[in-house]
N, C-alpha and C positions, 0 to 999 in steps of 0.2 A: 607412478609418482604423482604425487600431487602438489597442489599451490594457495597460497594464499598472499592475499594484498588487498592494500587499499590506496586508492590511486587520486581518491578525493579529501583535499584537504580540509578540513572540519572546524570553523570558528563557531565557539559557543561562548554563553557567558553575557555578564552586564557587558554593554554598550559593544558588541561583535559586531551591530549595523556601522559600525566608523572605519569598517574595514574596508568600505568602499569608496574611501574619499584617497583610499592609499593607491587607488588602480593606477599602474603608469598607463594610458592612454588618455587620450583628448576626446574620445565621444563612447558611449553602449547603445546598445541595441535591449529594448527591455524588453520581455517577454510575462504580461501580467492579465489579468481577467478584470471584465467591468465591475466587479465587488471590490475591489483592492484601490480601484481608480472611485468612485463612490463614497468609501467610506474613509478616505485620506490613507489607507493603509500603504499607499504608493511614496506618501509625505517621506516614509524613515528611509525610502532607495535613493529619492532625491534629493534630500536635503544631504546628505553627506557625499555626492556626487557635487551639485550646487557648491559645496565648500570646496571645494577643489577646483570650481571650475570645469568638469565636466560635465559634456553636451549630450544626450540624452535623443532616444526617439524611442514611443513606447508603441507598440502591436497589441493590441487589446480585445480580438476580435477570438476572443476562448470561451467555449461551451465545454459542460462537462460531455465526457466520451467523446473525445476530440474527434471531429473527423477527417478524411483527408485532405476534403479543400481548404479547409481552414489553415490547414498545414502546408500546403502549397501559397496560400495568398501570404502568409508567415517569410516564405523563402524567398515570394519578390522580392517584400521590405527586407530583408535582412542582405540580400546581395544587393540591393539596389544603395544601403548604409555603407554597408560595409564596415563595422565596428571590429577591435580587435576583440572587443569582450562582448558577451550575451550576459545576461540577469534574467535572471525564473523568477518571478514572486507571486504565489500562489500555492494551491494546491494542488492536487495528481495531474489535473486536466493543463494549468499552465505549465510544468515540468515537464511531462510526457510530450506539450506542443513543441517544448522549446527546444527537446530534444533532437525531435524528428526535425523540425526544423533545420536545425543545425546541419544533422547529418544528410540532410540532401541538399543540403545549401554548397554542403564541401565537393558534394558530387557532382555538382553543375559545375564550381568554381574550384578546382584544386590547389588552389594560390590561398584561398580563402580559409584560413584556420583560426575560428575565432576559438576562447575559453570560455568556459559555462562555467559560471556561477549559479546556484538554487538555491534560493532565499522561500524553504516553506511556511505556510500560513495556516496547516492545520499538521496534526500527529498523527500520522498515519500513513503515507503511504511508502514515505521511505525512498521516494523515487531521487532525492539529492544526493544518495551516494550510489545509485544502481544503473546496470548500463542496460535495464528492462524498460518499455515504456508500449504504454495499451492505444492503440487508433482504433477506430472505429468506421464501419462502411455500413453509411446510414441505408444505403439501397437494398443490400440483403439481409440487414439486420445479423452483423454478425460486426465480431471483437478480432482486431489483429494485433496480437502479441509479436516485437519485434524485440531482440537482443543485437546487441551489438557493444565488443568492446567501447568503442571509437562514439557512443553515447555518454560513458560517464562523465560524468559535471570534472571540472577539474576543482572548483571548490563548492560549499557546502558552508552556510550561514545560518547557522540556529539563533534565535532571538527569541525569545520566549513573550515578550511587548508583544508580538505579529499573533500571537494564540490567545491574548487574555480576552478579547470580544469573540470568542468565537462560541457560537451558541451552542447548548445544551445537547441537543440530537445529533450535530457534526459530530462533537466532542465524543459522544457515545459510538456512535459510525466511523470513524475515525479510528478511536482507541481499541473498539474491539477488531477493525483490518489490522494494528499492534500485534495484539494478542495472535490471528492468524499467522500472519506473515511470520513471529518468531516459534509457533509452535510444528506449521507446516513444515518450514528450513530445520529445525530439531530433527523431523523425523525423514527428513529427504533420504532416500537414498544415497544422493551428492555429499551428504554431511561430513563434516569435520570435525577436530577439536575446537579450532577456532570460532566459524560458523557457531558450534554448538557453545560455547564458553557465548558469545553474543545475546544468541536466543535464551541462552537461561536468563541474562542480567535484565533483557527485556522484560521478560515475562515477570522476574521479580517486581521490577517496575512498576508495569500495570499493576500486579496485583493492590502493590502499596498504596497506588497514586491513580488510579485512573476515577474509581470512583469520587475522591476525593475532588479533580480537577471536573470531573462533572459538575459535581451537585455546586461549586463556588470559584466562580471563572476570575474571581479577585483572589483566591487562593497560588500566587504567584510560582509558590515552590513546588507545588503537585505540578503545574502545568509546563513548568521548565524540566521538572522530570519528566513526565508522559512527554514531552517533545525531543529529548533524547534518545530516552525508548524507542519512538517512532525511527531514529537514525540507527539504532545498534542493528535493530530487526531489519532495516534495509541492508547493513549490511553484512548481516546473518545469509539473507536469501538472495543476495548478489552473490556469495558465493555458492550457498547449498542449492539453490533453489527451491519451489514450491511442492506443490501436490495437488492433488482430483481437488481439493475444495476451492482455490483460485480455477481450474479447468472449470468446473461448473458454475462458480460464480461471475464469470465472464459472460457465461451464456444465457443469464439472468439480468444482468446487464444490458444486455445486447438486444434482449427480448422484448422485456416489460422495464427498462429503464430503473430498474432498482438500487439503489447508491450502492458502488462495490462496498464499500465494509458491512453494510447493511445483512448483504448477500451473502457475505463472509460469515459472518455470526452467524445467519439460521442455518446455515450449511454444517458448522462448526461440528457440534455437538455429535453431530449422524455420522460425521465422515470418521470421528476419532474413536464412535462404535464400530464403525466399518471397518477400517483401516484395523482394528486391534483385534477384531472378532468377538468383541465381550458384549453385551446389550443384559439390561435388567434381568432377565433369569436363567444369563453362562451360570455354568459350575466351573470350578476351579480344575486348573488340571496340571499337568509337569510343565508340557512346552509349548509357549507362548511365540507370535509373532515379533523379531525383535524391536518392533517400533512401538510394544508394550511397556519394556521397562525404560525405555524415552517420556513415554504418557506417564507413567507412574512418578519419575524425577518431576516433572515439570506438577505432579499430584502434588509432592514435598516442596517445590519452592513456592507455592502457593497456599499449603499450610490444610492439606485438603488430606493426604496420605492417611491410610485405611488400614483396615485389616489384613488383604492379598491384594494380588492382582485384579479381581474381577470387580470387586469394593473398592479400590482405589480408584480404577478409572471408571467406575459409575456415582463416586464422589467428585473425580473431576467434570465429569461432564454435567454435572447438578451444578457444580460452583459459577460453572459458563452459564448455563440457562440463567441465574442467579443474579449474576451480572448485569446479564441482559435483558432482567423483567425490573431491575432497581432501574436501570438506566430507560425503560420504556421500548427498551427493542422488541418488538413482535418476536414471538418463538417458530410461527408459520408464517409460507407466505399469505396464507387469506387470511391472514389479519392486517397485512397490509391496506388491503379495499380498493387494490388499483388494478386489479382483473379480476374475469371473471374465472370457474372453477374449469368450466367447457375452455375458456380459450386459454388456458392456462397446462390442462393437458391436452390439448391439439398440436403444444408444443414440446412435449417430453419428450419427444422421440429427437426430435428436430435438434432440440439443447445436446441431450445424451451423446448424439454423433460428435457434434460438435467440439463438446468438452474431453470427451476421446483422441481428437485428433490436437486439441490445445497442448502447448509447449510445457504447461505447468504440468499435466497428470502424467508425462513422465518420469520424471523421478518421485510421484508417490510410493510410498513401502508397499502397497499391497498392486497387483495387478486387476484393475475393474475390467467386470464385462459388460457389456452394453446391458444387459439385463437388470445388471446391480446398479448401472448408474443413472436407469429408466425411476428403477426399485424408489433409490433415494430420492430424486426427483419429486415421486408420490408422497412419500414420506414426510416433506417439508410442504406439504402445502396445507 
């Protein structure tokens, strides 16, 4: 038997940020990063708190790839407040804090049940309706993927105002973690109809709108699109969950500090050869990996579908590279220029283990071997 739900309530649309002047309680607890406090992006949480009269205290002390102390000094202030409600305003790294936050705040204090709100400020990672969220242990240089029902937001604040400054290379890094998150959940193992009805609309999304909300950030209605995209796909992969390309781009992250979608994208392309067994000169044959004619549909919502199976998903995977040379994403990583090529396989082995033993490369369609995921590693760089 299987399930599906969605347990986070979703306000979208013109003026969604007035949904906060409706909160019955008399104080929150914010949970936001120094860009949002900097750039007045904090102004649209409080000013419609302020009209109602509530009192506010904000924890601002969020770096991207959270890591655990930060998360702990998080769960002083928030038992030491004690608000009924929490507010997230940011992206992955405020979300993901405020998460955990939360959920160890309840385990100290069991009296303590605040609701989460997540108010994101970029399209992409989805984490305002997902009960996933990434820490990080700056000491070993590794990534800890934690789930938990008892994580998901209980609401979910899309404002499309919170994404129109947002620069160019987010926007790109960003949108193409979109792209990942609803094509990985497509072909999960875990997949559904539902799940999969999500990841298509996403993907259609992107393909309409992402470039578009790239290239002109005053372009309003592209980027209200790409930020629902960003929701559907979260919660495509709340339920299906991911694959080998988040396993290893965790460990890229964790390594050389590389913005997860970033990591995602160069990863992309190799993994949905991998994963399908097709690369530039397969011949066609009777029977295919089922997570072939998944890559072929998601070929057709994209407007990419081919001749067969082997031309279809070597036209999809041209359309991603495609993508990701309009938007300026490097195709390797040494085109990044923030390691070197020695210290970069010193660490293949080290990552491979790693993204092995990660929560996501479970339910990938194909089973990797340490060899193959060494393989890819080389591959990308």
């Amino acid at each position: 038997m299987k399930e599906f739900d969605v347990k986070t309530k979703i306000y979208f649309g013109e003026k969604s940020l007035e949904r906060l002047s409706e909160l019955d309680t008399d104080k929150v607890f914010i949970v936001t990063d120094p860009f949002a406090l900097s750039s007045g992006l904090i102004d649209f949480v409080t000013t419609p708190l302020e009209k109602s009269s509530i009192k506010y205290k904000i924890f601002s002390d969020i770096v991207p790839d959270p890591p655990i102390d930060k998360v702990i000094s998080g769960v002083a202030e928030a038992l030491e407040y004690k608000a009924k409600y929490m507010i997230a305003l940011g992206g992955g790294s405020a979300m993901d804090t405020s998460k955990a936050i939360r959920k160890f705040a309840t385990k100290i204090d069991g009296n303590f049940t605040p609701k989460l709100i997540c108010i994101p400020t970029t399209s992409g990672t989805g984490s305002e309706v997902t009960s996933f969220c990434v820490l990080s242990d700056a000491k070993n240089n590794t990534k800890i993927p934690l789930a938990s029902e008892d994580m998901i937001p209980e609401e979910a604040i899309l404002d499309e105002v919170l994404v129109k400054s947002v620069p160019p290379k987010i926007t790109a890094d960003t949108g193409m973690d979109v792209m990942t998150h609803a094509i990985e959940a497509y072909v999960s193992i875990n997949n559904n109809e539902f799940s999969g009805a999500l990841a298509e609309k996403a993907v259609e999304i992107c393909g309409q709108f992402l470039l578009r909300s790239y290239s002109d950030s005053n372009d309003a209605h592209a980027r209200r699109k790409v930020h629902i995209a960003s929701c559907l796909a979260g919660l495509a992969f709340n339920s299906a969950s991911l694959g080998l390309n988040h396993g290893m781009a965790h460990q890229l992250g964790a390594q050389f500090h590389i913005a997860h979608g970033r990591a995602n994208a160069i990863l992309l392309p190799h993994i949905i050869k991998y994963n399908s067994e097709i690369s530039t000169f397969s011949k066609s044959r009777e029977v295919y990996p089922s997570c072939v004619r998944k890559y072929c549909n998601m070929a057709r919502i994209l407007g990419v579908s081919n001749l067969n199976e082997v031309t279809t998903i070597n036209a999809l995977v041209s359309y991603i590279q495609f993508m990701m040379t309009q938007m300026s994403i490097p195709l390797k990583i040494s085109e990044l220029g923030i390691v070197s090529e020695g210290e970069y396989m010193e660490k293949v082995e080290e990552m491979a283990d790693a993204a092995l033993k990660d929560a996501c490369t479970a339910t990938n369609p194909r089973v990797p071997k340490r060899s193959e995921v060494i393989q890819i590693y080389k591959e990308i760089w």
